[in-house]
KOLRONU-719473 format. One record per residue (C-alpha): residue in one letter; chain; x, y, z; residue number from 1. Coordinates in steps of 0.25 Angstrom, whole numbers, plus 5000, padded with zeros to 4 digits. Example, Ala and Ser with C-alpha at 12.3 -4.5 7.8 and 13.67 -1.06 7.14 Angstrom:
2
{r->A c->A x->5049 y->4982 z->5031 k->1}
{r->S c->A x->5055 y->4996 z->5029 k->2}
This chain:
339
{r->X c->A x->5038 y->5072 z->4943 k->1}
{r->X c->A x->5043 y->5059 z->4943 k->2}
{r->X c->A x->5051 y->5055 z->4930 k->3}
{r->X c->A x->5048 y->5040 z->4927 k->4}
{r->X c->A x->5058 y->5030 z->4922 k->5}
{r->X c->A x->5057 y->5016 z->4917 k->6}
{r->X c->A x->5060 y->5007 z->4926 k->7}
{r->X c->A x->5066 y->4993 z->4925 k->8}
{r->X c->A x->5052 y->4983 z->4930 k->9}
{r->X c->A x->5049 y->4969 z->4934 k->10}
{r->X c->A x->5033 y->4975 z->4932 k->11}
{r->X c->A x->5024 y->4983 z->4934 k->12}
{r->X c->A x->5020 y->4984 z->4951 k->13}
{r->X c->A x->5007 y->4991 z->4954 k->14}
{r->X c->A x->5002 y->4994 z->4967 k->15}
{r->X c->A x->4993 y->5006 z->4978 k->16}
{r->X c->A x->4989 y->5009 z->4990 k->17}
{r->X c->A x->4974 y->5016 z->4994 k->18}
{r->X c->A x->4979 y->5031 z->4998 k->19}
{r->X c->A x->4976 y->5028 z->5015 k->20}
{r->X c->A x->4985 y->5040 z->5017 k->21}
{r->X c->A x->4999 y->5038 z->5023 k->22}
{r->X c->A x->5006 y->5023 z->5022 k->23}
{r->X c->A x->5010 y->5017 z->5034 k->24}
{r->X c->A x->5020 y->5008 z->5036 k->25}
{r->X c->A x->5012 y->4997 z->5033 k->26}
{r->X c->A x->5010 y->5002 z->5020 k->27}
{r->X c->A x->5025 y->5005 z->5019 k->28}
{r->X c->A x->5029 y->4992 z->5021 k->29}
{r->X c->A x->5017 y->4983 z->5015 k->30}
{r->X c->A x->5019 y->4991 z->5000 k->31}
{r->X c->A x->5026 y->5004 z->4999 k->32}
{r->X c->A x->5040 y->5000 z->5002 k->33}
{r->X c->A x->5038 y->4987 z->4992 k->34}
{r->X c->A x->5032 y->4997 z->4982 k->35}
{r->X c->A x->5046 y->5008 z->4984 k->36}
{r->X c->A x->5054 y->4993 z->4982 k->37}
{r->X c->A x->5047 y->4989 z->4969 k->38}
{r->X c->A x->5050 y->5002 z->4961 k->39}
{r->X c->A x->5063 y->4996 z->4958 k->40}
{r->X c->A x->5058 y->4986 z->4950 k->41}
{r->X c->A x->5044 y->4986 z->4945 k->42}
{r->X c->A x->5036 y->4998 z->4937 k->43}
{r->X c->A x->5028 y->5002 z->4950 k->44}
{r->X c->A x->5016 y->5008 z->4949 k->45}
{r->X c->A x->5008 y->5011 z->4963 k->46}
{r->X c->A x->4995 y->5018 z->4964 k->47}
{r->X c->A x->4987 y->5026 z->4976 k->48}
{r->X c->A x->4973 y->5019 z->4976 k->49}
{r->X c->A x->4965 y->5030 z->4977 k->50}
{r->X c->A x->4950 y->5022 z->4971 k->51}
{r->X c->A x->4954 y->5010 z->4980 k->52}
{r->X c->A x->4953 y->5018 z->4992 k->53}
{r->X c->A x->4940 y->5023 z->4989 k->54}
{r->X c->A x->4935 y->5007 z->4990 k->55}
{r->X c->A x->4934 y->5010 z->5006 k->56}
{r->X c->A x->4931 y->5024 z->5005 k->57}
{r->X c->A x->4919 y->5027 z->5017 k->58}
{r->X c->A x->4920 y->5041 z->5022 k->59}
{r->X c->A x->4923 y->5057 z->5014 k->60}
{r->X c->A x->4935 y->5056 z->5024 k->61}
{r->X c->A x->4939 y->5042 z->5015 k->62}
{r->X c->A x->4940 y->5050 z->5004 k->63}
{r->X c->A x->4945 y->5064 z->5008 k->64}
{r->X c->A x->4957 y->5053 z->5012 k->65}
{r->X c->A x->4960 y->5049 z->4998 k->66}
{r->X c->A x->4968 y->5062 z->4991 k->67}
{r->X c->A x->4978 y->5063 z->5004 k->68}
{r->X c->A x->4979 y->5049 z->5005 k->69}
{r->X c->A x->4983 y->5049 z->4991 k->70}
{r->X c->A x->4996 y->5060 z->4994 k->71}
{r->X c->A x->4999 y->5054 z->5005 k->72}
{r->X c->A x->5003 y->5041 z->5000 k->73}
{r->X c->A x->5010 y->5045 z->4988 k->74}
{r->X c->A x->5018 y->5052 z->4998 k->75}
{r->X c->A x->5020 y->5038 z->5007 k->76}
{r->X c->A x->5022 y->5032 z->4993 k->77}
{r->X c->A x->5034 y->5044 z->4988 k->78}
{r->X c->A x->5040 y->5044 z->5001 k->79}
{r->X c->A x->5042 y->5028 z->5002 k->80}
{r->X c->A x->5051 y->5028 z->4989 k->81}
{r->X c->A x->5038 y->5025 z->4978 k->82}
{r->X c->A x->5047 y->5033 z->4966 k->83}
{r->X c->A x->5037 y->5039 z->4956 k->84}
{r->X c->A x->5050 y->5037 z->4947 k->85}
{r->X c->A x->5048 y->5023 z->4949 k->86}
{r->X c->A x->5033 y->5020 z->4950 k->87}
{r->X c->A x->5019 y->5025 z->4946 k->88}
{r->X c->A x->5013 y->5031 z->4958 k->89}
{r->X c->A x->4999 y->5037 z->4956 k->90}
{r->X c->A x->4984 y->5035 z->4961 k->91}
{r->X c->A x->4974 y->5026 z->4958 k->92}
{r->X c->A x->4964 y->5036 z->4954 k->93}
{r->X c->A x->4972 y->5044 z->4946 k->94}
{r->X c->A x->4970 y->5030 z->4935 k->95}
{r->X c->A x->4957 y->5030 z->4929 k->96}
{r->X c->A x->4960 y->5019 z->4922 k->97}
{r->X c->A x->4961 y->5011 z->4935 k->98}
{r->X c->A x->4946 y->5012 z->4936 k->99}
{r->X c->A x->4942 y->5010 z->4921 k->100}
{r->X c->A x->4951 y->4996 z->4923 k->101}
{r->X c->A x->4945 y->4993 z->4937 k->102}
{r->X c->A x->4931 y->4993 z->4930 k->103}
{r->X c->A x->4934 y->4984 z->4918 k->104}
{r->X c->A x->4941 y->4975 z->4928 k->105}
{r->X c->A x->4931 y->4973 z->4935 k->106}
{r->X c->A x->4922 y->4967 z->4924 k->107}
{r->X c->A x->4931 y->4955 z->4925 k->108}
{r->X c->A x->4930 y->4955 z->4939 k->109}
{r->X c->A x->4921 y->4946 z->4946 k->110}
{r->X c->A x->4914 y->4951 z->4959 k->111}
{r->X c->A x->4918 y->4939 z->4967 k->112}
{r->X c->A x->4934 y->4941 z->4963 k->113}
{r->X c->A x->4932 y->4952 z->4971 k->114}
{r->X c->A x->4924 y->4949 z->4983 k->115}
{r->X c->A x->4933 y->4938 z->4986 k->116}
{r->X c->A x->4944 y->4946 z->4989 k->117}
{r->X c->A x->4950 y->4945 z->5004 k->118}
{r->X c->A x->4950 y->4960 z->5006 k->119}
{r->X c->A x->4938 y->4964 z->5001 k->120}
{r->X c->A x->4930 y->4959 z->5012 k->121}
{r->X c->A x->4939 y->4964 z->5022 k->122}
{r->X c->A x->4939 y->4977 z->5018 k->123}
{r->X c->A x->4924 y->4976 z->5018 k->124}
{r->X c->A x->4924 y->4970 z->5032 k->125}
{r->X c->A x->4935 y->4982 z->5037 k->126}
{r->X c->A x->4924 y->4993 z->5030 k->127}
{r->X c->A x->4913 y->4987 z->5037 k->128}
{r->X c->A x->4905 y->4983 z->5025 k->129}
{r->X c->A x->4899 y->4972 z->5019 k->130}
{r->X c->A x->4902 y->4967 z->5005 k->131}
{r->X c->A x->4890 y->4972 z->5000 k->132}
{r->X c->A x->4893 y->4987 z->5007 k->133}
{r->X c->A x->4906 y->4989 z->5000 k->134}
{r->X c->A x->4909 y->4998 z->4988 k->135}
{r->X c->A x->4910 y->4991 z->4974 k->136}
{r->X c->A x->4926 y->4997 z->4975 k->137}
{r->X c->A x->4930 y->4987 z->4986 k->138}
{r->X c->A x->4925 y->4976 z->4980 k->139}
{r->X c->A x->4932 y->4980 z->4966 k->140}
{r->X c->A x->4943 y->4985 z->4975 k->141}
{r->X c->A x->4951 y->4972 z->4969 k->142}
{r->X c->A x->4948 y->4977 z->4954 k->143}
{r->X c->A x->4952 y->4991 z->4956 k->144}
{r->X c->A x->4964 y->4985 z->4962 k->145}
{r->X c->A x->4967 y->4975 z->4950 k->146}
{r->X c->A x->4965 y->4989 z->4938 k->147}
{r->X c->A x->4976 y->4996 z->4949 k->148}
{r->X c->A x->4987 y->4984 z->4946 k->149}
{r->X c->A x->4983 y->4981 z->4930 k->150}
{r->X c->A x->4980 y->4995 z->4924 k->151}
{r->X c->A x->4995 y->4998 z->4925 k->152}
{r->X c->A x->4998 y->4983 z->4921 k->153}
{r->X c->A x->5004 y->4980 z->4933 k->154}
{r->X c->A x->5009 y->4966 z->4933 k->155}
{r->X c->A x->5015 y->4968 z->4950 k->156}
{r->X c->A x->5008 y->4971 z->4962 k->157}
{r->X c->A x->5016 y->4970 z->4976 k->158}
{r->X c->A x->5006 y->4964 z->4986 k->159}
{r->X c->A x->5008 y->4956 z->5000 k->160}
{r->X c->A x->5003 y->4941 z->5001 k->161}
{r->X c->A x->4990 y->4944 z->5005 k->162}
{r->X c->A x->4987 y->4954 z->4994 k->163}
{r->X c->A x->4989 y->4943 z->4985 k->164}
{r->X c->A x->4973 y->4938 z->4982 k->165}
{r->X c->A x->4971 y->4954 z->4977 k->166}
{r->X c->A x->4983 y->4951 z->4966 k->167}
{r->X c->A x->4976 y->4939 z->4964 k->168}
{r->X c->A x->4962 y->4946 z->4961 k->169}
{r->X c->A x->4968 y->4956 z->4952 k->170}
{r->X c->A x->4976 y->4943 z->4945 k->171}
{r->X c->A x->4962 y->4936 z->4941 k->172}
{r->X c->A x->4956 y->4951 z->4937 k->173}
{r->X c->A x->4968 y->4952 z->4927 k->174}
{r->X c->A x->4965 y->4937 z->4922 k->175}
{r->X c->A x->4951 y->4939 z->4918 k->176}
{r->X c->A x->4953 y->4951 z->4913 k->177}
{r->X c->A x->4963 y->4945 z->4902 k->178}
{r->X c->A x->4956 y->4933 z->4901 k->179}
{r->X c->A x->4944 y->4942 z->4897 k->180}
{r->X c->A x->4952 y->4953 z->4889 k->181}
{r->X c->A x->4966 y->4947 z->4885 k->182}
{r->X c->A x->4977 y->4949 z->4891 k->183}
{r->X c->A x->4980 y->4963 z->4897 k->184}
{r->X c->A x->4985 y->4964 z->4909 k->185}
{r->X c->A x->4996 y->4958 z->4918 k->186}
{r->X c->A x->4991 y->4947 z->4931 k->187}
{r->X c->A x->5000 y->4955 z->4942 k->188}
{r->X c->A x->5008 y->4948 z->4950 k->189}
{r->X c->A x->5011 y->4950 z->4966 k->190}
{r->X c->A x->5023 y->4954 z->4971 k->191}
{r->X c->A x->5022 y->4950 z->4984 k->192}
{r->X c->A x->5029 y->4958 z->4994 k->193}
{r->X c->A x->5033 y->4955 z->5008 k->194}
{r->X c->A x->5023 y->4966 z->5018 k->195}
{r->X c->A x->5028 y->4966 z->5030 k->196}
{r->X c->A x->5017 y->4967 z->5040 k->197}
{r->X c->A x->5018 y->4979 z->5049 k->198}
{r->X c->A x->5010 y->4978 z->5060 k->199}
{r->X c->A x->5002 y->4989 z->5064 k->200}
{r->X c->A x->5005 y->4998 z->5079 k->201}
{r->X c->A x->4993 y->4990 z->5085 k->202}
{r->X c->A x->5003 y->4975 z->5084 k->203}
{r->X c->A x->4991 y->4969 z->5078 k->204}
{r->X c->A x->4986 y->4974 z->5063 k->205}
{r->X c->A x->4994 y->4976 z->5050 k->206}
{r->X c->A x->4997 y->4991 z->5049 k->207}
{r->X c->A x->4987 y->5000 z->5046 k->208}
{r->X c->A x->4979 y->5015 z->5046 k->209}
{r->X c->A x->4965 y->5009 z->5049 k->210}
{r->X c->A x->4970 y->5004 z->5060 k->211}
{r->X c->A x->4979 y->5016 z->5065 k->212}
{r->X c->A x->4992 y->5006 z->5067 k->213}
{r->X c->A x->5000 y->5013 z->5057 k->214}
{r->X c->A x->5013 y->5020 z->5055 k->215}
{r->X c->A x->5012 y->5032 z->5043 k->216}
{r->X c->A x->5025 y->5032 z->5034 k->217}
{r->X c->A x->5022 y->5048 z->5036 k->218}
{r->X c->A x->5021 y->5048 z->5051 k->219}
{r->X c->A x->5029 y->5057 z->5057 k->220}
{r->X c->A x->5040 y->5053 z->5068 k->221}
{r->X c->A x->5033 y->5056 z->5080 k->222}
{r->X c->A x->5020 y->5052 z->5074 k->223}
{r->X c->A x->5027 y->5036 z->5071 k->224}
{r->X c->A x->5034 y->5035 z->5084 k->225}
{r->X c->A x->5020 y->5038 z->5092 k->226}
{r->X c->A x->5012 y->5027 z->5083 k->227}
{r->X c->A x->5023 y->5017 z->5084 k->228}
{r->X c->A x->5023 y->5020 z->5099 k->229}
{r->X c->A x->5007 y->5016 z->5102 k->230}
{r->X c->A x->5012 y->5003 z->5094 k->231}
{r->X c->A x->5010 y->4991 z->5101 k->232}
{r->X c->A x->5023 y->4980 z->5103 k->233}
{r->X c->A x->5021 y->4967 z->5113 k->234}
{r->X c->A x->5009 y->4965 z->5118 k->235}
{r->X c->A x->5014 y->4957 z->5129 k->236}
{r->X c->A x->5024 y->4968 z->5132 k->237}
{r->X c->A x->5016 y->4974 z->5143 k->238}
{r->X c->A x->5029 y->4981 z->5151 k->239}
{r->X c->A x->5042 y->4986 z->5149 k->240}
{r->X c->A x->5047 y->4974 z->5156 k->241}
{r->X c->A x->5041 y->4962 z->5148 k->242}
{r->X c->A x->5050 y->4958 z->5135 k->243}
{r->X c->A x->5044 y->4961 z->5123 k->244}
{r->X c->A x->5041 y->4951 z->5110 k->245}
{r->X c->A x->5047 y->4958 z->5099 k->246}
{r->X c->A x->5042 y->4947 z->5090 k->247}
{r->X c->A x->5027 y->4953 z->5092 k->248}
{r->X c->A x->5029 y->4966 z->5094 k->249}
{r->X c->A x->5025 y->4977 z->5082 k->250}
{r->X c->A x->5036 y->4986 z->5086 k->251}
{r->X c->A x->5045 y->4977 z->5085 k->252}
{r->X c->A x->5040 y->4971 z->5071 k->253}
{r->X c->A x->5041 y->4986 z->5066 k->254}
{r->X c->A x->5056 y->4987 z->5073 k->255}
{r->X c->A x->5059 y->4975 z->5062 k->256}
{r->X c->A x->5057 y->4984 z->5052 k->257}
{r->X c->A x->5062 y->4998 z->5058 k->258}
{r->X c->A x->5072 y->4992 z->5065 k->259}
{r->X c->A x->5089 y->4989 z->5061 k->260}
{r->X c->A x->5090 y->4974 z->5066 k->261}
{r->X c->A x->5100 y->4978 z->5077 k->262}
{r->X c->A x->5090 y->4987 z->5085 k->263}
{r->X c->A x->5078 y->4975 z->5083 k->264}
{r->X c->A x->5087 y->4965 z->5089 k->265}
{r->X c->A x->5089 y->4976 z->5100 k->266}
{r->X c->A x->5073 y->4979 z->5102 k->267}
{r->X c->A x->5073 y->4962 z->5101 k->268}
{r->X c->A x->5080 y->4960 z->5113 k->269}
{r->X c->A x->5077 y->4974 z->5120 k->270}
{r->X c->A x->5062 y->4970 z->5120 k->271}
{r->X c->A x->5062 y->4954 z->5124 k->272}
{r->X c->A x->5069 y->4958 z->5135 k->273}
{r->X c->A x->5061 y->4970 z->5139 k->274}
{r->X c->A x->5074 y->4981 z->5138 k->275}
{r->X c->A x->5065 y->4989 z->5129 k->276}
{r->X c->A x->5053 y->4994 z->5128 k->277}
{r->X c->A x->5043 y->4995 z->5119 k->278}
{r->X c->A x->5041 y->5010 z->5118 k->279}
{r->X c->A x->5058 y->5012 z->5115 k->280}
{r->X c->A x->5054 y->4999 z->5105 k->281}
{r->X c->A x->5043 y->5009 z->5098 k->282}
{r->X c->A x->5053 y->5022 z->5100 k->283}
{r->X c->A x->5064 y->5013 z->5093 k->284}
{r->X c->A x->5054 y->5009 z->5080 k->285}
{r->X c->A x->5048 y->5024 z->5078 k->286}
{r->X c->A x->5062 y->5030 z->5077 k->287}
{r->X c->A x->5065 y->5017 z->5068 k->288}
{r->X c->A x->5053 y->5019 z->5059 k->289}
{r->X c->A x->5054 y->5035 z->5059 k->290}
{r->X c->A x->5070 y->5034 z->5055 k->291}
{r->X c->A x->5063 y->5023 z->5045 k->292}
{r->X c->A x->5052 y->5031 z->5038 k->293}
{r->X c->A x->5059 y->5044 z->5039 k->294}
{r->X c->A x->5065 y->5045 z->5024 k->295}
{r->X c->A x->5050 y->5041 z->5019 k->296}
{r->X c->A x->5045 y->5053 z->5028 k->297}
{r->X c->A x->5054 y->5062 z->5023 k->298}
{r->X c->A x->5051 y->5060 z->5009 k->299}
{r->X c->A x->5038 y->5060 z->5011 k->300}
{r->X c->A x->5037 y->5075 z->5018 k->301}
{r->X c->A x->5044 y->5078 z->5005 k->302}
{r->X c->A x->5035 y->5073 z->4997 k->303}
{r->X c->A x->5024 y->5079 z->5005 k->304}
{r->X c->A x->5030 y->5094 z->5002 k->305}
{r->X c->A x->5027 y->5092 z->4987 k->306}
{r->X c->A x->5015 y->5086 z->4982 k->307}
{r->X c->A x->5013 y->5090 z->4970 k->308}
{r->X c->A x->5026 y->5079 z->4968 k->309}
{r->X c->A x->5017 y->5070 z->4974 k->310}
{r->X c->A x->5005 y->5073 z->4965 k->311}
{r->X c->A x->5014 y->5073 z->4952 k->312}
{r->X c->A x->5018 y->5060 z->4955 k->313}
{r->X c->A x->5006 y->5054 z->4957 k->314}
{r->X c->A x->5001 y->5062 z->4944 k->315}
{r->X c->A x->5014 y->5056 z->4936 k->316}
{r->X c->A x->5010 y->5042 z->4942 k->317}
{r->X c->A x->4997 y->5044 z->4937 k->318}
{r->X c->A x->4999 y->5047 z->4923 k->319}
{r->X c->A x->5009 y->5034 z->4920 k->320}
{r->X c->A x->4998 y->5026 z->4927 k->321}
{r->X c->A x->4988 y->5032 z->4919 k->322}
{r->X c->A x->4996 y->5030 z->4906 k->323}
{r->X c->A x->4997 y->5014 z->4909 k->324}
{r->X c->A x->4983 y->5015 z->4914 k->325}
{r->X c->A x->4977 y->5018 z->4900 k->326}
{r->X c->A x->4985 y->5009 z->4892 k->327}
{r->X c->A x->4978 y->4997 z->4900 k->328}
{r->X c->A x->4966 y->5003 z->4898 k->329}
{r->X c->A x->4967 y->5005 z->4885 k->330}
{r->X c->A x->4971 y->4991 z->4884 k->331}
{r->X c->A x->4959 y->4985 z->4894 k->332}
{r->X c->A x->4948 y->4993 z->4884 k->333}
{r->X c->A x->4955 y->4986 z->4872 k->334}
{r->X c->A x->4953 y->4972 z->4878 k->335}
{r->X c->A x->4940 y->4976 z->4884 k->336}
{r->X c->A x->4934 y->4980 z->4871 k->337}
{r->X c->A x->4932 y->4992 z->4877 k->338}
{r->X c->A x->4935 y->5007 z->4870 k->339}
């Protein structure tokens, strides 16, 4: 059972992932390792957004998803350093209050705050709906998201650039709520973290499962070194004998991150003067990214032997979210005139 202590804070961080199953390492490098960082010196409170996932839910197979989903993130979270004596990890549903403050939100909200945000109709063109087709949870996807970051009067939240109009969104909710109600809650601020962009094993798309281009943190050995190997590196490299284009190449975008600078400067040369091929360049970054993630692996098999560790966690989580979670309510029906 975790034992919490206080902790010294610059604030308080809020941030989740919709349960997709295991993380890869897009999802590694583009949050996780950021959130394991900020537990040192912000009150961190992260959250597996079970309701949001059900905004794109279509098929039984959709929902049968969600439980194990749930587990096994919490596992990816555990096994990448997110300290339960450090931060407040717990799912979305698990908060009532979140959809009690997601309704009064979004009596403040107007419907074209909403339709004007950039991901929403992309996520309606990726569904293959039309804006009038889609559920009324997508379209209030951004006020769900708002109650998520201000029920816990979360003043942080650690986004990328191009997350920034979906603070922005949640900024103007806050303002017309305490324009309307008085002051309650905090505007919160961006801490913007430098994502880098890990580039998928087809060379061409960000990383990620829809598109089967993806690494698992959880993959086994064998199961990395088979993926990385169908990866694809230079398109011009079309024989053993050409010299290859690191400065294009995946695999060798990948080696900058896996890599010690002493064997990148040999691969460098190796492949512009066609000395090495582009198998023993993939053989080189498994063993690399294997030898990287193996820690991680290991403590996640651990993890994996108890899980009633893992649901006490998430339970503990739960109940110090839920005691934050009431107070703001109770505070949200005072100013409301509500009782």
């Amino acid at each position: 059972m975790p034992n919490k202590e206080p902790i010294s804070s610059s604030g308080t961080i809020l941030s989740g992932m919709r349960p997709t199953g295991q993380l890869h390492l897009g999802n590694y490098f583009g949050a996780l390792q950021n959130w394991v960082d900020l537990q040192d010196s912000y009150k961190c409170i992260y959250t597996i957004v079970d309701i949001h996932a059900l905004t794109t839910i279509e098929t039984p197979e959709d929902i049968a998803n969600i439980r194990p989903n749930i587990y096994e993130m919490a596992l990816d979270w555990l096994a990448a350093g997110i300290d339960p004596n450090l931060s407040t990890i717990f799912i979305q549903s698990h908060i009532p209050e979140v959809m009690t403050l997601n309704t009064l939100l979004s009596m403040v909200t107007p419907l074209g705050w909403l339709m004007r945000v950039p991901t929403f109709k992309e996520k309606v063109r990726q569904m293959e709906h039309t804006e009038e087709s889609v559920n009324y949870g997508l379209v209030g996807y951004p006020i769900l998201q708002t109650a998520d970051i201000i029920l816990y009067k979360a003043d942080t939240v650690p986004v990328g650039q191009d997350q920034l109009p979906h603070l922005e969104l949640a900024r103007e909710i806050v303002r017309r709520f305490n324009s309307r109600f008085g002051e309650t809650f905090p505007e919160p601020q961006a801490k913007l973290t430098k994502v880098p962009l890990i580039v998928g094993l087809d060379g061409q798309q960000k990383m990620s499962k829809s598109l089967d281009n993806h690494i698992d943190l959880a993959s086994t050995e064998e199961v990395t070194t088979k993926r990385i190997l169908t990866a694809f590196t230079d398109p011009q490299r079309t024989t053993r004998d050409t010299p290859g284009r690191p400065n294009v190449c995946n695999v060798y975008s990948l080696h900058n991150i896996f890599t010690n600078e002493s064997d990148l400067t040999t691969i460098n040369q190796e492949c512009t003067s066609a000395n090495r091929g582009c198998v023993d360049c993939k053989r080189q970054l498994a063993q690399n990214l294997n030898s990287y993630l193996g820690p991680m692996r290991e403590r996640r098999n651990d993890l994996s032997k108890r899980p009633d560790d893992i649901k006490d966690i998430l339970s503990e989580g739960a109940k110090t979210a839920r005691q934050l979670a009431q107070a703001t309510i109770e505070e949200v029906y005072d100013k409301m005139g509500l009782s």
